[in-house]
Steps between C-alpha positions, in 0.01 A plus 500: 500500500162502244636418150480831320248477219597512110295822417471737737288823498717801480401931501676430132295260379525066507842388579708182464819607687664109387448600138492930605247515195155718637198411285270788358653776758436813568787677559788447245720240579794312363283191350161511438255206364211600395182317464347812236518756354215734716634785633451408860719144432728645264640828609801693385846545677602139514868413380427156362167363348342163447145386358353335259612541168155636347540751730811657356339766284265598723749548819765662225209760396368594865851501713719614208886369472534196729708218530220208466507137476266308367386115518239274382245339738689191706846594373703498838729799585777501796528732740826472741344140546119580511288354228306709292207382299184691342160354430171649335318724736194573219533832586585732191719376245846431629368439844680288709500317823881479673579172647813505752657181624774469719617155643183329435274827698268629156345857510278626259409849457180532278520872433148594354314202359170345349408153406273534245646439181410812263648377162755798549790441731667141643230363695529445898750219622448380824866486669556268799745667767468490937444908455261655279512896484173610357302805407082513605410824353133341415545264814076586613243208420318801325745503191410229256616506103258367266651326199695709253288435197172593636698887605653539170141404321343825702735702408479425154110496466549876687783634211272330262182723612693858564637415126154457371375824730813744344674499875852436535612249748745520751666207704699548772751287693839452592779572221697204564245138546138660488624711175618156301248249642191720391713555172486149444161410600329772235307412210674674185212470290293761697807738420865617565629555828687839559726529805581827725908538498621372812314144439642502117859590667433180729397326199800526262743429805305142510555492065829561529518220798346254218108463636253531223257755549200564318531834330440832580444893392696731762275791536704819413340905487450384128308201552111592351290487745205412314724135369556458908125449528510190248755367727573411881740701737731372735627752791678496800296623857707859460285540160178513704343808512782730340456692158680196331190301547237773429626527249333190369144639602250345471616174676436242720786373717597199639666410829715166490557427895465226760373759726188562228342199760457766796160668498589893386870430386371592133261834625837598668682425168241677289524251245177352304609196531699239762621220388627254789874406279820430764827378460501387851376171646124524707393366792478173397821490283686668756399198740578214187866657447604455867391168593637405132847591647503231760697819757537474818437879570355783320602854487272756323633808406239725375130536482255387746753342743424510833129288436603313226813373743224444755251293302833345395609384845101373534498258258831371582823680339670640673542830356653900634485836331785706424584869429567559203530802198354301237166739404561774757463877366407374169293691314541454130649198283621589222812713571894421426692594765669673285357727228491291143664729255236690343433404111495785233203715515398333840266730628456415933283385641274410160730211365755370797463641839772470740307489861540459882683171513308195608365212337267248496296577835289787379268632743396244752078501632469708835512108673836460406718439753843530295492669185397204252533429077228459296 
């Protein structure tokens, strides 16, 4: 009889029946790990939570009143015998890949990842382990990353010229990674940044977690629109093209996504400008991470699977896709699963929209296979 394996691919989600823990599910369970806090890892239901711990604030905030554990990186947990470890997946802040050993057989479940280290969140650790579970939502030769520095310097010679032409500008990504690594990466002395509710709710969950943010102006009904201009805006993909953003008129805007390196993805976006920014690994890093593992097979969960597993098998892993729910019927990021309650003279959706639930996937280019991040 075949040895049954230590993770095995469930319609709930991953499961370790020796330690009966799933990791990132997506039905509710009894225990859940999750690798972060994106809506399509980290969903609501779940009896029992564990992550990292700079991911408290921001699970508490978007799934409500749970019952959450939380642990540093390499801090070991037990699970009815299972061993429980997470490293840095480079991800978002909090990120975390979830290694599982059991009598000497080591899984590792990388969640959503990058290796590029972007100054914001823990950078990438390679894990060894025999079984590497692994996401390839940019897994096409096509998607390259230039270095971070040479993006952010665009985008702040572009602020720099709408300020000195009287248009506001707009940049949009993701509330929880894009939102703080652009926030980051801004140069203060063109002017203040102002941020659209939902990102500034995302942002105080990570101040009360302990990270130190560089500051911002939540953008209320009062907020003159004329002391915007002098100033950058930061808004989530449900901002574009409502009257919250018209608002701001005359603008430029600003799309922060990996798929900005397809031909048409920013015409399709109406946006005046794409900048290439992903928290996910490329082509190339994708490639780096796995062989860095040392596995003896590779499962890939989400993205471009079925010719990334081939090109895979070419060059020698030996590598299968799986079905997964990681990035499937996502169509926004930013939402709680739960409503956030809604702050005193809250006006929705101008300062903190509650949407369709998803997460970090966005809308994938027509040549996605599987839904995909940015």
């Amino acid at each position: 009889m075949p040895k049954k394996p230590l993770l095995e691919f469930t319609d709930s989600g991953i499961y370790c029946a020796q330690g009966r823990f799933y990791i990132d599910p997506w039905k509710p369970v009894d225990d859940a790990v999750i690798t972060h806090a994106h809506s399509d890892h980290a969903r609501w239901g779940s009896k029992r939570y564990l992550a990292h711990h700079l991911s408290r604030e921001v699970l508490l905030y978007r799934l409500g009143d749970i019952t959450l554990q939380t642990v540093e990186y390499g801090e070991k947990v037990m699970k009815n015998g299972v061993e429980i470890t997470l490293f840095p997946a480079g991800h978002v802040i909090g990120s975390a890949q979830v290694r599982v050993c059991y009598k000497d057989e080591v899984w590792v479940v990388s969640g959503d990842y990058k290796v590029e280290d972007d100054g914001v969140c823990a950078p990438f650790e390679p894990v060894r382990c025999h079984h590497f579970i692994s996401e390839c939502t940019f897994g096409m030769p096509v998607y390259k990353w230039k270095p971070q520095q040479q993006l952010f310097d665009e985008m702040n010679n572009w602020w720099r010229q709408n300020v000195q032409e009287g248009k506001a500008t707009v940049v949009v990504g993701y509330s929880l990674g894009k939102a703080q690594r652009i926030l980051q990466n801004l140069d203060f002395s063109i002017g203040p940044v102002y941020t659209h509710g939902v990102i500034e709710n995302t942002n105080e969950a990570l101040r009360r977690n302990g990270i130190v943010l560089n500051p911002t102006i939540r953008i209320t009904p009062d907020t003159p629109k004329d002391e915007v201009r002098k100033g950058i805006i930061l808004a989530p993909p449900s901002s574009v093209g409502t009257p919250w953003m018209r608002r701001f008129n005359p603008y430029d805007f600003g799309y922060c996504s990996g798929w900005m390196s397809i031909r048409g993805a920013k015409k399709r976006r109406a946006a005046d400008r794409g900048f290439v920014l992903s928290d996910h690994a490329d082509w190339d890093g994708l490639i780096s991470a796995i062989d860095a593992t040392g596995c003896e097979k590779v499962y890939l969960t989400h993205g471009y699977t079925a010719s990334f597993s081939r090109y895979l098998n070419e060059i020698g892993f030996d590598a299968s896709e799986v079905h997964t729910l990681f990035g499937e019927d996502e169509s926004e990021e930013e939402a709680p699963t739960q409503p956030p309650p809604k702050e005193e003279g809250q006006k929705s959706p101008e300062t903190s929209e509650v949407l369709s639930s998803g997460e970090d996937l966005g809308e994938a280019p027509e040549t996605s296979k599987k839904g995909g991040t940015s």
